[in-house]
N, C-alpha and C positions, 0 to 999 in steps of 0.2 A: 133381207133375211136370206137364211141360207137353204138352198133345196135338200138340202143332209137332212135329215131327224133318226134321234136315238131310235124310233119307236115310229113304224108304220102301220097301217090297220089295212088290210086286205077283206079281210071276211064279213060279211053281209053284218054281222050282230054288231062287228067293232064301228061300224062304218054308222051302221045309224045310231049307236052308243054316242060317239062324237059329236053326230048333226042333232041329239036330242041335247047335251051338254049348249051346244050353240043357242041353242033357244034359250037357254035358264040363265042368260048371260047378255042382261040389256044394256045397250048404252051409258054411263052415268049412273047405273044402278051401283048400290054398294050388298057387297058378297061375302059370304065364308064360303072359302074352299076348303076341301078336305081331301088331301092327295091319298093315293094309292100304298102309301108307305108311313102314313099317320099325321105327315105334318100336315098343321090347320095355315093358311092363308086368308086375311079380310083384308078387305080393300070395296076400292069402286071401278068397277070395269070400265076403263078408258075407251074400248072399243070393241063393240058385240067380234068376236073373233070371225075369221072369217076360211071354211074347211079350202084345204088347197093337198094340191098333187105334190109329195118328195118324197126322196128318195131316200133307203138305210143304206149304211156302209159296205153293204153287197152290189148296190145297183138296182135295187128291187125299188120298185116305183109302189107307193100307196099313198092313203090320205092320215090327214092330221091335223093340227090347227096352234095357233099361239095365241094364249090371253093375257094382255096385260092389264093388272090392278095395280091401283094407287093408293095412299093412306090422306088422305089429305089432313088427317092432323100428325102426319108427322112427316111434312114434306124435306128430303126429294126424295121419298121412301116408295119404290114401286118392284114387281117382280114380272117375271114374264112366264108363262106357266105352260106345258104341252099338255093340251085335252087329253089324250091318253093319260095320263101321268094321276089325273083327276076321278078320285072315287065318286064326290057327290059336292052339288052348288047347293048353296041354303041363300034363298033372298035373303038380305034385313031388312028391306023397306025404306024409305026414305026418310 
């Protein structure tokens, strides 16, 4: 993965925005995501994401994270999503 991202979080609210985001996003669990811009995303989260240090197109060092979900009934259908980008996670349950 690349240490680029569109979108870094600096500021105390963004940064635990993100690490609460992480929590809502278990292993093997299946999700609706609902980005910042309206589109809806389901799947099942391939792997609890995991917050890391990169860097915006200025050089400016902050945090962020990548989630990737799967469909598994409609395989090889998966997308990869930046925490930032994510208004809100809704479990569905198992």
């Amino acid at each position: 993965m690349s240490r680029i991202a569109k979108t870094i979080c600096t500021q105390a609210d963004d940064i635990e925005r993100i690490t609460r985001l992480v929590t809502e996003m278990p292993t093997g669990e299946p999700v609706r995501i609902v980005e910042r811009n309206g589109q809806v995303f389901t799947g099942t989260v391939v792997e609890r994401p995991c917050v890391q240090v990169f860097e915006d197109v200025h050089g400016t060092e902050g945090i962020n994270a990548v989630v990737r979900i799967d469909d598994p009934s409609a395989p090889p259908w998966s997308a990869e999503l930046w925490l930032s980008d994510i208004e809100a996670v809704e479990p569905l349950g198992t």
